[in-house]
N, C-alpha and C positions, 0 to 999 in steps of 0.2 A: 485619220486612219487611211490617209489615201495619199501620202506625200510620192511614193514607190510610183504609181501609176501614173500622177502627176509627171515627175520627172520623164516614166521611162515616156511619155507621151510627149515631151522636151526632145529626147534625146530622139525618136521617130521626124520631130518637125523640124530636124538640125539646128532649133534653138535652143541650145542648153543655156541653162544660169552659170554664169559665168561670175565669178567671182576674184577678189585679191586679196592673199594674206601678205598683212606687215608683220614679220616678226618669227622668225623660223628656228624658234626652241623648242623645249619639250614638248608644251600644248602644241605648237603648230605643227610640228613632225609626225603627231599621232592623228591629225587631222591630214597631213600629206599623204601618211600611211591610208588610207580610206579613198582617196579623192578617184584614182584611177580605178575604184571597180564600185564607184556611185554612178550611176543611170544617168543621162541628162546636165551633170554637174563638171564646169569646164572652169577647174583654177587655172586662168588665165595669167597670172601674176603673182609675181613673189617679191616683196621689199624686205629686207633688212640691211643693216651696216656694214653686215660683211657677203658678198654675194659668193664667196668661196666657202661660206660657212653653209650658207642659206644650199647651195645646189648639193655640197657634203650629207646635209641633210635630208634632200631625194635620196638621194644614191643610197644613203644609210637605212631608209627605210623599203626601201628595192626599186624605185623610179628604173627603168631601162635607159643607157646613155642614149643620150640627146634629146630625151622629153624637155628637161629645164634649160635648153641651149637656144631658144629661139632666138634671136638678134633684138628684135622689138617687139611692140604689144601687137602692129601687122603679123607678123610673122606667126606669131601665136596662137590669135586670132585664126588667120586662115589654115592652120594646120593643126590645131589641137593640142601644140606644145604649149609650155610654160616660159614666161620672160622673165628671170632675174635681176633686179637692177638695187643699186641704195636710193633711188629715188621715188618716196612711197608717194611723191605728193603727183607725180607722173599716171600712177595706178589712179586716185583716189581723183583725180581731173579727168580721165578719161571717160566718154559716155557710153563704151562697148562694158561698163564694168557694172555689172550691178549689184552686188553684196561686199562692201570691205570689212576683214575678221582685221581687229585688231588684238595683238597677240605677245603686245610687248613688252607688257606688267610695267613699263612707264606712267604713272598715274598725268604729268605733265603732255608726255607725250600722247597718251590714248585722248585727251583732251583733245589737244589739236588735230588728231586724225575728222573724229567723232563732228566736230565742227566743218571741215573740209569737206567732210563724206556729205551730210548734210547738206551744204551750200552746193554741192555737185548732185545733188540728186539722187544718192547711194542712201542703200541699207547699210546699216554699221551694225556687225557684232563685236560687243564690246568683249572679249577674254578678258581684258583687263580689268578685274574688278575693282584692284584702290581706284580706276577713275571714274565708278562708277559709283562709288561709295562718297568721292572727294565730290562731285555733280553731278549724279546721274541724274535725276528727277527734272534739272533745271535742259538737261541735253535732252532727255525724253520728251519733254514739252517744248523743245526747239523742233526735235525733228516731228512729233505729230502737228504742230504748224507747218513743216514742209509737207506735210503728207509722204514720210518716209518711216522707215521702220527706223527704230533702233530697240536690240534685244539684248539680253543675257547671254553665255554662250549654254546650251546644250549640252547638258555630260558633266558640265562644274556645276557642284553642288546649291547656289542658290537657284540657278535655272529649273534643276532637277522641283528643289523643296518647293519654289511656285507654282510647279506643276499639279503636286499635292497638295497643295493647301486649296488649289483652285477646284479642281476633286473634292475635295471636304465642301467647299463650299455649295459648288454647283449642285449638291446632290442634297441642300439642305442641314448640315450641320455645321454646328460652332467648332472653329478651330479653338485647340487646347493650349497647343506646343510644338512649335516647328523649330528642324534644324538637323542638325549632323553627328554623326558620331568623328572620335580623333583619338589619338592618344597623348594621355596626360603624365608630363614631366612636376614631380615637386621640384620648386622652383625655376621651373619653367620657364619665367619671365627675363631668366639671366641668359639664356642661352644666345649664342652668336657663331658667327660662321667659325671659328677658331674651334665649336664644340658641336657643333650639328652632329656631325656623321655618327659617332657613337653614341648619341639619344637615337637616332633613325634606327640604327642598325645596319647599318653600310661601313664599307672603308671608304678611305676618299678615292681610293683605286675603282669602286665598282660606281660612286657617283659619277667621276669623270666618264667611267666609260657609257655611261648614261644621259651623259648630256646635261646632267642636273646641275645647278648653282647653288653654291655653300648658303648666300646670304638669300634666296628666295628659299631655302627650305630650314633657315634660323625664321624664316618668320612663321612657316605652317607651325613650328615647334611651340616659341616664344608667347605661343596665342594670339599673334596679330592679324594673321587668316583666319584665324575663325574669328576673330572680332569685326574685322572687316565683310566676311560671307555672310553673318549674321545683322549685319547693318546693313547689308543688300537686299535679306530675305524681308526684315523688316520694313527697308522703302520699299518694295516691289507688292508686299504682299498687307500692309497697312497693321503692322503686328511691334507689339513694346518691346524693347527690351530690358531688362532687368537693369534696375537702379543702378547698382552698384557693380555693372559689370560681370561676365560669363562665370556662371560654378561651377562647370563640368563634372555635376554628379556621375558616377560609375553606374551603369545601368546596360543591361543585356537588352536583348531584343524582347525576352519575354517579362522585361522589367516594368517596360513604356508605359504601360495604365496606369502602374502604381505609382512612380517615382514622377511622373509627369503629369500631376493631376495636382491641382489645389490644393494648400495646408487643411482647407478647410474639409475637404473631404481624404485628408489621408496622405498626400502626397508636401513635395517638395516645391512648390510650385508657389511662390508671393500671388500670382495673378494668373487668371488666364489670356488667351491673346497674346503668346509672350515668344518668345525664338530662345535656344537653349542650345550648348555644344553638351554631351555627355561623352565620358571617358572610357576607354575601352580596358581599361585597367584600375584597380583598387590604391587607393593610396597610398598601398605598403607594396604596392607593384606588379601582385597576383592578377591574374587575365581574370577579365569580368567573363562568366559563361554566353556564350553566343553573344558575343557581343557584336557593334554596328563602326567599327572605326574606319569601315569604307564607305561607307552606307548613308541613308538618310531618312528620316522619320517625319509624319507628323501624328499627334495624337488628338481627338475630338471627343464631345461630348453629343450625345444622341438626345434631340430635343425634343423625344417623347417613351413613352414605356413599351408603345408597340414596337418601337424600332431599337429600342434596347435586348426589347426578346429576340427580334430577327437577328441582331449582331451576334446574339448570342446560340441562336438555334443554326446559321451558317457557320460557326467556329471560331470568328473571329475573337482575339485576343482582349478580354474586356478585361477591367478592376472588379476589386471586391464588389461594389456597390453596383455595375453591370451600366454605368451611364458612360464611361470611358473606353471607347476603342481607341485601336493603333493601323498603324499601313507603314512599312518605310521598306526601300529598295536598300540591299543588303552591299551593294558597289554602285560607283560612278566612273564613269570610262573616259573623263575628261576629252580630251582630243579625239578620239575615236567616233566621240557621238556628234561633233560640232554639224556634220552636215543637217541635221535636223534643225538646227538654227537658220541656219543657210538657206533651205530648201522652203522653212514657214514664214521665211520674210522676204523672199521672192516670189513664191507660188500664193500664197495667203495672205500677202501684208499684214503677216503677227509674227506678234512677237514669244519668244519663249520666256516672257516673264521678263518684266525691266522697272525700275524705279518711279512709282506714282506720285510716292509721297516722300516724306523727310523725317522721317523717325525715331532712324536710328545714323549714329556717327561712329567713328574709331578714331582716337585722339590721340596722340605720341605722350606717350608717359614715361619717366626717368627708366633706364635702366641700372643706372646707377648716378651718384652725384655727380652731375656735371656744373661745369664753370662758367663765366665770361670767356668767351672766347672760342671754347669751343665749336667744332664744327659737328652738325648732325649728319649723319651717312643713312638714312632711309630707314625703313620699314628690314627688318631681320639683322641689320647691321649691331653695332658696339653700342651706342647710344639711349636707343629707345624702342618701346613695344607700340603694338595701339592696343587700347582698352573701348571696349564698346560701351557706348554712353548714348540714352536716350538723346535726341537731337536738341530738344528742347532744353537740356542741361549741357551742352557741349557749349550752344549759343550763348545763354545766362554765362558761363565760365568764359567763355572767349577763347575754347580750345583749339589750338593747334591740329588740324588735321593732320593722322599720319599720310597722306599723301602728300603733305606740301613738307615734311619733317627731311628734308634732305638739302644739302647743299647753304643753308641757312646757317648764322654763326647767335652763339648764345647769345645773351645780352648780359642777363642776369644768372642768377647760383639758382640751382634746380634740384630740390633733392630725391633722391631714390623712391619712386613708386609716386612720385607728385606729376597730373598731367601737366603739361606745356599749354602756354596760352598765346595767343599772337602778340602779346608784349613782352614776350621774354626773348623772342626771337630778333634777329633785322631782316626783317620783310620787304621782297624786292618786289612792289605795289608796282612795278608797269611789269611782271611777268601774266601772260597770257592766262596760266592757271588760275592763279591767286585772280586776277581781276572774274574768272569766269565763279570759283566756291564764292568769294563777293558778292557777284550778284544772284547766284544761290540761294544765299544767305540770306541775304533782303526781301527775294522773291515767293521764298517760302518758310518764313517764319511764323510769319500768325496762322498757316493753313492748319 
């Protein structure tokens, strides 16, 4: 409750938190948008591959010429500008740097940062969530042996949901049902960047002019982001996911008790304990009433009768049976809100919710038959989706992580809606990734 004061009390002693993002897309533009009128908080550095891209994107979001022009990280430093370079590993070795956002949706790549940032002594926020999904619990428990932060980001939706479950908790109730609202495509699972824009609701004229990418929003479509957010909410927050993968029941805000509670008591629900995406829309395509497709939810169960009547005598939104309340924030402001990550794992060394355990996975599964030979293009691409799979059946199956699903050539015939397993693939066993889900894999199997 006191990050504001915090900072501005930074920004009085001329030591602000200084910070570096790698990766100057959507999410980090809507975090560059913020950075100059945050208190205390000094983006000191900017990496990406294209440094004409990366300063485009100041300028775009209204930076004044010559904030992002400093010469080097000195310069910067001593004047409050920003240094652009394609060299993040420059940022990420530097010791004037203390928080590096990574922002690149690289599952490979946010590895290597994650690991640098750590061995250098930095807070890492991960944005990237395939690579926190491909190892985050295994990189979590790296950097608490350094005694460094690493977190979720702020503003994306599983940082948000850990927030709430931790709320649920901390105040004495059993979580029920955590996750997100989206909206849902019948067949869904087919979509690829050649079809996005016209499930979104965009032309590819108002994406471009947006900055957006075809194939990272074929995977919000496809279900592989929410399969993926949902195996994050799950390691971070110690919660199942459903056997056989997300339903995305249709359900409004004022639905949550009902539709997110127990078969046994009424609802839709195999188990409690469990992470869910539901749909903002009905199967035949009609808009669900007040629905949550920006939003996020979690719903609990009140572990006594007194606290059932109080849920009920303050208004809150309970089920027939009055033991099931709800809470969920209606939007998530992705980049906009990153500084709160930023600001809780320099000023507080915490985190905003990061990967304890190993739960939950998201596994590349056929998008349609493929062959010998073919080549995989990632997560939202031609190929394949991810499907979220309790961990401990990803492991038993020998699934392919969508994060490692790219660049990799078939081995064998794969049919349509069948997960991928790491023998159907050819696996380049001395890539940094793959050896680091390896010893993931090893390290937290029986836990």
């Amino acid at each position: 409750m006191n990050l504001t004061s915090m900072l501005r009390q930074r920004a009085a002693d001329d030591k602000p938190v200084r910070a570096a993002l790698i990766g100057a897309g959507k999410f980090g533009s809507m975090f560059l948008s913020q950075v100059p009128t945050t208190p205390g908080m000094h983006l000191a550095g900017i990496a990406d591959l294209s440094t004409d891209r990366a300063k485009a994107a100041c300028r775009n979001v209204g930076w004044p010429d010559g904030k992002a022009d400093a010469k080097d990280l000195d310069q910067a430093v001593a004047t409050g500008g920003t240094f652009v370079t394609e060299d993040s590993m420059a940022l990420l070795q530097d010791p004037r740097i203390d928080v590096v956002i990574d922002a690149t949706g690289i599952p490979p790549v946010g590895i290597r940062h994650a690991l640098a940032a750590i061995e250098n002594g930095k807070h890492i926020v991960m944005v990237n969530v395939e690579a926190d999904v491909l190892a985050g619990p295994l990189l979590a428990q790296k950097a608490r042996d350094a005694g460094v932060v690493y977190t979720m980001a702020y503003g994306d939706q599983p940082a948000l949901i850990a927030e709430m479950v931790d709320w649920v908790r901390a105040i004495g109730f059993d979580v029920t049902c955590a996750g997100k609202g989206t909206k849902y495509i019948p067949g869904y699972h087919d979509i690829n960047p050649d079809t996005v824009w016209g499930h979104y609701g965009l032309t590819a004229e108002q994406a471009a002019a947006g900055g957006m990418n075809p194939q990272m929003f074929a995977s919000f479509m496809d279900g592989t982001k929410s399969a993926i957010e949902m195996a994050a909410v799950a390691n971070a927050c110690d919660l199942t996911p459903p056997s056989n993968g997300l339903t995305f029941f249709p359900c409004g805000v004022d639905d949550l008790t009902t539709v997110l509670r127990p078969e046994s008591d009424g609802g839709q629900l195999k188990q409690k304990g469990t992470v869910e995406v539901i749909a903002c829309n009905e199967r035949d395509g009609r808009n669900v009433f007040r629905d949550l497709r920006w939003g996020v939810y979690v719903t609990f169960e009140a572990p006594n009768d007194y606290a059932k009547r109080c849920m009920w005598e303050y208004g809150m939104k309970v089920d027939s049976t009055g033991k099931y309340g709800c809470m969920y924030k209606p939007y998530h402001l992705i980049g906009l809100e990153l500084g709160i990550s930023v600001a809780n794992a320099a000023l507080r060394g915490e985190a905003t919710g990061h990967s304890r355990y190993w739960r939950g996975d998201a596994v590349a599964t056929a998008k349609k038959d493929l062959k010998p030979g073919d080549m995989l293009d990632g997560e939202g691409g031609f190929c394949v989706y991810g499907k979220l799979m309790p961990a401990s059946a990803s492991l038993a199956l020998g699934g392919l992580p969508i994060g490692l699903a790219h660049g990799f050539k078939l081995k064998n015939k794969v049919a349509k809606g069948t997960p991928l397993t790491w023998s159907d693939v050819e696996v380049d066993e001395g890539m940094q990734a793959v050896q680091v889900r390896r010893e993931m894999e090893r390290s937290f199997a029986n836990r």
